[in-house]
C-alpha positions in Angstrom: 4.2 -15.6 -3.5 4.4 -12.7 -6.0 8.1 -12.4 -7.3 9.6 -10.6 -9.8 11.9 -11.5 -12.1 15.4 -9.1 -12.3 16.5 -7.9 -16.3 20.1 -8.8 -17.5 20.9 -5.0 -16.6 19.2 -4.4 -13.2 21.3 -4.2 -9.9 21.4 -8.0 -8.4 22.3 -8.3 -4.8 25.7 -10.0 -4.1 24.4 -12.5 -1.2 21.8 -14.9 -1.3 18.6 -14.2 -0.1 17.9 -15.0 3.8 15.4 -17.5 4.5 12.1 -16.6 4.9 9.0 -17.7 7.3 5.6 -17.2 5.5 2.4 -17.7 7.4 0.5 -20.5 5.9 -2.6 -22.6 5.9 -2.4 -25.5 4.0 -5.4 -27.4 5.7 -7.6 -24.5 4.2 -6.3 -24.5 1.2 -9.2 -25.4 -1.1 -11.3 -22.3 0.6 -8.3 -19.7 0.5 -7.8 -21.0 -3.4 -11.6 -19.8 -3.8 -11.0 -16.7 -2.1 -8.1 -16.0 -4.3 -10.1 -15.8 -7.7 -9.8 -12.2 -9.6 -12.9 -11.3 -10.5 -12.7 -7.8 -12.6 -16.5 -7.0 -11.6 -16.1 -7.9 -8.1 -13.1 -5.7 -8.0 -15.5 -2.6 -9.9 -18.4 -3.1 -7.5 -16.1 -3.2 -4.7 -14.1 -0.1 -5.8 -17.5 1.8 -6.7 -18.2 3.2 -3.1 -14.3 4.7 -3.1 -14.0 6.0 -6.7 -17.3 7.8 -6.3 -16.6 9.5 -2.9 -13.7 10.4 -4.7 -15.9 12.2 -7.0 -18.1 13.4 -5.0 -15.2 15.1 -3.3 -13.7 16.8 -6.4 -17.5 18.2 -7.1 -18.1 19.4 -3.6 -14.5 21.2 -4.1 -16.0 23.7 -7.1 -19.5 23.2 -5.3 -19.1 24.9 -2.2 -17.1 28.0 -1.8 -16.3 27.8 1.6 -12.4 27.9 3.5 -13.5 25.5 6.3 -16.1 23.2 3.8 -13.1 22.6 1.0 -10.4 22.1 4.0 -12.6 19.2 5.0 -13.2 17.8 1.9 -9.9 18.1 1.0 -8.7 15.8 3.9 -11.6 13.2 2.9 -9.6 13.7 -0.6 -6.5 12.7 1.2 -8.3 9.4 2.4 -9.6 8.5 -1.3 -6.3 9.4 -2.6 -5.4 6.2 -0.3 -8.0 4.1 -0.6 -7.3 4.5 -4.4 -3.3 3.7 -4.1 -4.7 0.3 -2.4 -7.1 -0.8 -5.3 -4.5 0.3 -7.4 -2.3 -2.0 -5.4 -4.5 -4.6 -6.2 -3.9 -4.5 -9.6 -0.5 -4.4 -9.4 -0.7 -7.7 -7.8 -3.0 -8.7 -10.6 -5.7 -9.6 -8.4 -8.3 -7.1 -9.5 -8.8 -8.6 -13.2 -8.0 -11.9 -14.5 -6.3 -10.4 -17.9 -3.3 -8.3 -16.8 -4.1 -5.5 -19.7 -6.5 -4.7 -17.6 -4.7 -4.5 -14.2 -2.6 -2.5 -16.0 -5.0 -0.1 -17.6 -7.3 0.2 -14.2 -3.8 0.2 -12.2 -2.6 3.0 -14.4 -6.0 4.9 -13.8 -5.8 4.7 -10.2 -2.4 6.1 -10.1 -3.4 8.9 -11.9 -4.7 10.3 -8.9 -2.1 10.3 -7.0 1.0 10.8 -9.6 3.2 7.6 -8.7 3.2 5.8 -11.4 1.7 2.1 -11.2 5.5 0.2 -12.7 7.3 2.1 -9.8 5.0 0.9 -7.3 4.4 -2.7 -9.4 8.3 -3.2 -9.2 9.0 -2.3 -5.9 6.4 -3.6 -4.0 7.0 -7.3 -5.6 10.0 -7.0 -4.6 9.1 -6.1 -0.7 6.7 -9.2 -0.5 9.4 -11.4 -1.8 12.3 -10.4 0.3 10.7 -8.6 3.2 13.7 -7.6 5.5 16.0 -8.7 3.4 18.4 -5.3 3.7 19.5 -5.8 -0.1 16.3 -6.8 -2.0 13.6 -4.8 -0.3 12.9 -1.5 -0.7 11.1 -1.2 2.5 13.9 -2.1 4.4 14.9 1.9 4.8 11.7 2.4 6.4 12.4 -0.4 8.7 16.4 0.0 9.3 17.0 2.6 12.0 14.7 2.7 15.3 10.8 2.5 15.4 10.7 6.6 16.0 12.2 6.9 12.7 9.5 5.2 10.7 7.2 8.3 10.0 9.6 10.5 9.2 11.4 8.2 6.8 8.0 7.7 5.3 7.8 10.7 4.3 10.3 10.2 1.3 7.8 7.1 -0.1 7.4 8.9 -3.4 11.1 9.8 -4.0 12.6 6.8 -2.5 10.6 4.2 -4.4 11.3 6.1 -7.8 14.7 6.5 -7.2 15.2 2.9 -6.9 12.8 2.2 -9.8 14.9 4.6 -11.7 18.5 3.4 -11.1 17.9 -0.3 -9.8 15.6 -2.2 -12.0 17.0 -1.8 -16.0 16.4 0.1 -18.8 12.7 -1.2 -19.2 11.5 -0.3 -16.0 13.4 2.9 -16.4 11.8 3.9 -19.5 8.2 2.6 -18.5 8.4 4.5 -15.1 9.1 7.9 -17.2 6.9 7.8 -19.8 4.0 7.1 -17.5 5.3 9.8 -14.9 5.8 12.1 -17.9 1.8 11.3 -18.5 0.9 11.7 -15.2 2.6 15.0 -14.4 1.3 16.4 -18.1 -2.7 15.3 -16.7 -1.8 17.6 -14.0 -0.4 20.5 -15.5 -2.8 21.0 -17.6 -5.5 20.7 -15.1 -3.4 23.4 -13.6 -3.1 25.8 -16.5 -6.7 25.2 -16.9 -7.8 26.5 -13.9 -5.8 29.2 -13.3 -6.9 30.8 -16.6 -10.0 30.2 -15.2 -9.4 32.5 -12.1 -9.5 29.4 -9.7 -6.5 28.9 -8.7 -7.3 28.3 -5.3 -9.0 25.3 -6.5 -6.1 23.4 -7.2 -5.0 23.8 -3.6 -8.4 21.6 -2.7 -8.4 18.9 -5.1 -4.1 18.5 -5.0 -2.1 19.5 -3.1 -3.6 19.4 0.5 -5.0 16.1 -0.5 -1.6 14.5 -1.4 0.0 16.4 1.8 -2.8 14.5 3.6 -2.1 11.1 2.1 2.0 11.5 1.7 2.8 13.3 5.6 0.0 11.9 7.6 -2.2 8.8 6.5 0.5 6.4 4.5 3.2 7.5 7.3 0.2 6.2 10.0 -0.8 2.8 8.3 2.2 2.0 6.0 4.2 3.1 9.1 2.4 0.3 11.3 2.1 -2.4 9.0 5.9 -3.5 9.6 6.6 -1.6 12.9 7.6 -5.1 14.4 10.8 -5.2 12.4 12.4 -2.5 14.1 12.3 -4.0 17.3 14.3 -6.7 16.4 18.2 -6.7 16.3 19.4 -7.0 12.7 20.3 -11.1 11.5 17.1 -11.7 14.0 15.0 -14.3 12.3 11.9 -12.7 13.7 12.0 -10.2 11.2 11.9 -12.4 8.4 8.9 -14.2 10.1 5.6 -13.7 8.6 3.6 -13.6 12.3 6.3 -11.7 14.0 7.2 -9.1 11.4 4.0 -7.7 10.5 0.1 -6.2 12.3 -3.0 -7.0 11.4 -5.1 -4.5 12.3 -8.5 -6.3 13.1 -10.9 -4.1 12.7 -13.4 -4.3 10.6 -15.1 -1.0 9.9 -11.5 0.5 9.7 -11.1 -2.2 7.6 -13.6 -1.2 5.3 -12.8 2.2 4.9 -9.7 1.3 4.1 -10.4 -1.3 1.5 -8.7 -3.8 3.8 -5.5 -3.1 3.7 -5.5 -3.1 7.3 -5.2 -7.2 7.3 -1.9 -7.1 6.4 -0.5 -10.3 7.9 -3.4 -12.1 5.5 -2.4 -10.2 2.2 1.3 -10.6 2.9 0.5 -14.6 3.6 -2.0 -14.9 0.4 -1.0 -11.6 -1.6 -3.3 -13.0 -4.4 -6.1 -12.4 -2.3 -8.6 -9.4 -3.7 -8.8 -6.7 -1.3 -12.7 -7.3 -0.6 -12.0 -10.9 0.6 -9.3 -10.3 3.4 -11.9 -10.5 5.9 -12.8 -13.5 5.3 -9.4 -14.6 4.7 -8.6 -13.1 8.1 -12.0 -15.2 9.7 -10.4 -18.6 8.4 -6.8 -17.7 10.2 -9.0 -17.3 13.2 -11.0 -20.5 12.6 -7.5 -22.4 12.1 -5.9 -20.7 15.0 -2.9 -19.0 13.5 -0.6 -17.1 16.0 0.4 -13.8 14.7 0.4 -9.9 15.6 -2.9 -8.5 15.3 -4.2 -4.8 16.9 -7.7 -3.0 17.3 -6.2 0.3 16.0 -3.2 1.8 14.0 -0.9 2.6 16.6 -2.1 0.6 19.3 0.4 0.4 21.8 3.4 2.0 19.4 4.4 4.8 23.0 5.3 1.2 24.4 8.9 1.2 22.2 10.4 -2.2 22.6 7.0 -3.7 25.0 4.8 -2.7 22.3 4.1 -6.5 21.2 3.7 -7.7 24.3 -0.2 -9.3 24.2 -0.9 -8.6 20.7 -0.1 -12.2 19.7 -3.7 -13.5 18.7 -4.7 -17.1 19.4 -1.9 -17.3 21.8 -4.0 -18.6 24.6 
């Protein structure tokens, strides 16, 4: 598991941890150790199909000069903006490059894009895989605390909520890492913005930033981030089912969703093997199958979420 280590002069939660279920597979484990090789060009050829949609997108935005054409593109935008927060996320786990410098570097890239910086997320999102549910150490846990209605909305404050606790939780070296790279990543963006408005395209910026991240920030993240951890409100809190692995989380097993969304869908798998590179969770996923494993899986985002507390009823895989 990926855990991070607190600073003399972070916040340390009073109680001990709660014990925690992970989903395992030990009789694989030589193939799954395989699978859970970075490989820095793997991770590039992999990431080349979203980076240059990405790109494609931004030219198509000063391309075309057309209200319904750039709306479009601007939600495609939206999706990229997402699909580069999860390769980003891949480097944060250090699974996109062997040497961290350069999970770093490309994590830092990445983030770029979307103006979170890469320590914020790096910090907190250790920090959910190690103590998921755990209503002191994870940061998810707001998401997650009140009833499953309230997880889109609460969503909604992702960017603001995670920095917050990055800023006032984690010590004076995350604090002063998190602002100078914010400070770089807001200064990117300003300028692009003084740039074009001297330029008379204004508009522009509309387009290529802020419909995009209203895309990504009030709809898409809300949608799959939302989902991923759904279970865990249906459970009471000191429940032990929300601190176990196949009860607390959804795969969604699909695989052309699961491509476009550089298989982040197979959550169960990267919570069990977070080491694993984004373009091998499918095959992670396959060997669970193989094995058997018992856990929540869907064939969509959402599937069965208007059932409130029946939604899990059937979706255990393997169960038969």
């Amino acid at each position: 598991m990926d855990v991070v280590q607190d600073a003399k002069d972070a916040s340390v939660a009073k109680k001990r941890p709660e014990p925690q279920k992970w989903l395992l597979c030990p009789q694989r484990d030589a193939d799954i150790k395989a699978l859970c090789r970075p490989n820095g060009v793997k991770h590039l050829l992999f990431a080349s199909p979203f980076i240059l949609t990405y790109a494609a997108a931004m030219y198509g935005q000063f391309a075309l000069d057309n209200v319904w054409a750039n709306v479009a593109l601007s939600v495609l935008l939206g999706h990229c903006l997402y699909t580069l927060f999860v390769l980003h996320h891949d480097c944060m786990h250090g699974t996109g490059f062997r040497n961290d410098f350069f999970n770093r570097l490309m994590g830092r890239l990445y983030a770029t894009t979307f103006t979170m910086t890469f320590t914020v997320n790096r910090e907190t999102h250790m920090r959910h895989h190690s103590h998921i549910a755990d209503p002191e150490r994870d940061p998810d846990e707001y998401y997650f605390a009140a009833e499953l209605k309230d997880i889109w909305l609460r969503l909604w404050r992702y960017y603001q909520w995670y920095t917050t606790i990055a800023l006032t939780r984690y010590g004076l070296r995350v604090r002063a890492t998190v602002v100078t790279e914010q400070v770089i990543n807001l200064a990117i963006w300003a300028a692009i913005h003084v740039v074009l408005i001297q330029m008379g395209l204004a508009m522009k910026l509309l387009y290529i930033f802020w419909l995009p991240l209203a895309v990504v920030v009030l709809i898409i993240n809300p949608i799959t981030r939302g989902y991923e951890h759904a279970p865990i409100t249906l459970y009471p809190r000191g429940d032990s089912r929300r601190r176990d692995m196949s009860k607390n989380s959804i795969t969604v097993a699909n695989p052309m969703l699961g491509w476009l969304c550089a298989n982040i869908t197979y959550h169960v798998e990267h919570h069990s093997y977070p080491r694993c590179p984004f373009y091998n969770l499918q095959k992670l996923y396959k060997i669970f199958q193989e094995e058997k494993l018992q856990y929540l899986t869907a064939p969509y985002p959402l599937y069965r979420v208007w059932k409130g507390q029946k939604m899990l009823e059937g979706m255990t895989c393997n169960a038969d």
